[in-house]
N, C-alpha and C positions, 0 to 999 in steps of 0.2 A: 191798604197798608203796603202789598208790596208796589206797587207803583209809586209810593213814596218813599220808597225806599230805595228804588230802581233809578228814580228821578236825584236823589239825591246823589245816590255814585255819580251819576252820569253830571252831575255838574260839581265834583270834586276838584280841586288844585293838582290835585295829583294825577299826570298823563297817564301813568299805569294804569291807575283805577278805571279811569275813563272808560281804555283800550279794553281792560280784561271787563267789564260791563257789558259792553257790545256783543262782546267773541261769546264769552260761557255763559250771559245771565239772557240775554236776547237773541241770541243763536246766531247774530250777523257772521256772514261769511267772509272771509279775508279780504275778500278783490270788493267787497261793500267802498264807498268812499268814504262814507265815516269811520268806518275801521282804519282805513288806509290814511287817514288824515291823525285819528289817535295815535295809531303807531309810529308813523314818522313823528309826532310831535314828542310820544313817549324815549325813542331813541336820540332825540336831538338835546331831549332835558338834562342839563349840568348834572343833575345827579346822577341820572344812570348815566354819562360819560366818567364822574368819577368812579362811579362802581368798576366799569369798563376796566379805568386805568388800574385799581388798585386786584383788578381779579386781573390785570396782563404780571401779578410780577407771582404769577403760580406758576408753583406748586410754592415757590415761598421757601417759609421755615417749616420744619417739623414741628406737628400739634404736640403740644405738652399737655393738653387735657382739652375733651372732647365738646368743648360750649366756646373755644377761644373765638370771636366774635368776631375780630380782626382776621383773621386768617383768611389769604384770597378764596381757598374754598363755600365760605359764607355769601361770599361777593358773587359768587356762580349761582350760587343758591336763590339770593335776591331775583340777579336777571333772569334764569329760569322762571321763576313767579308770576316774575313782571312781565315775563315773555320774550324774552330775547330770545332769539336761536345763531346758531354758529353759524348760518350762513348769510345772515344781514348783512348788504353791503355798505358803500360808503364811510362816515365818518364812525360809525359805532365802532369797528374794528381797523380804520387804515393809522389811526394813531398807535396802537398796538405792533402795528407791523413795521413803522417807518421805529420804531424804539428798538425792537430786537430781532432776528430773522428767527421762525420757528413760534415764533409767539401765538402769533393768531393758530396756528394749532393748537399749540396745548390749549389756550382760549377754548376753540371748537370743542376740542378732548369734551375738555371742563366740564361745559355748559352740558354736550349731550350726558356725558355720565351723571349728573345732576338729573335731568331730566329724566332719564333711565331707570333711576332710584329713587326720587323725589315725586317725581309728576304721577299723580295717583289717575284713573281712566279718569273722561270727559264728563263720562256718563254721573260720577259723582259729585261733580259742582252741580246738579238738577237738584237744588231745594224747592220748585215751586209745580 
């Protein structure tokens, strides 16, 4: 069962999925080439470039109640999940930067305070 379960992430639509299958459910290590080929393909996906864009206009507006979904701080949250880190280079963060100077900082801020507070140890994604 888990091997068909395993097998199913691992051929999901979704890059993240793929990417985070390899790292915390089969232990592959980063410099693996299938990691390395998830990730880039996870970073290059329209979607997490729009997350990208819409967490570069943080801090935003002030939350008015603590689930607001829209707010860029969600968008950190996402990438953190999906595994973005603040120092990816090329396209994930250079559109960020050519839009406003100081962005891809707070970007970086972002993502590790996310992380910091969010990202529970490694040791607890072991269900098997």
């Amino acid at each position: 069962m888990t091997t068909d379960l395993t097998q199913w992430l691992l051929e999901s639509d979704e890059p993240w999925t793929h990417y985070r299958t390899l790292v915390d459910l089969l232990d592959r290590p980063e410099d693996d080439p299938q990691v390395q080929a998830a990730r880039a393909e996870m970073l290059a996906h329209p979607q997490v470039q729009a997350l990208i864009a819409e967490a570069a206009t943080w801090p935003g507006y002030a939350l008015k109640r603590h689930n607001d979904a829209s707010h860029p701080i969600y968008k950190f949250s996402t990438l953190a999940d999906f595994g973005v880190r603040a120092d990816d280079p090329g396209p994930v963060l250079s559109h960020a930067l050519s839009e406003a100077e100081g962005v891809v900082e707070g970007i970086a801020a972002g993502i590790e305070a996310v992380l910091a507070h969010q990202s529970p140890p490694r040791e607890l994604f072991r269900v098997w």
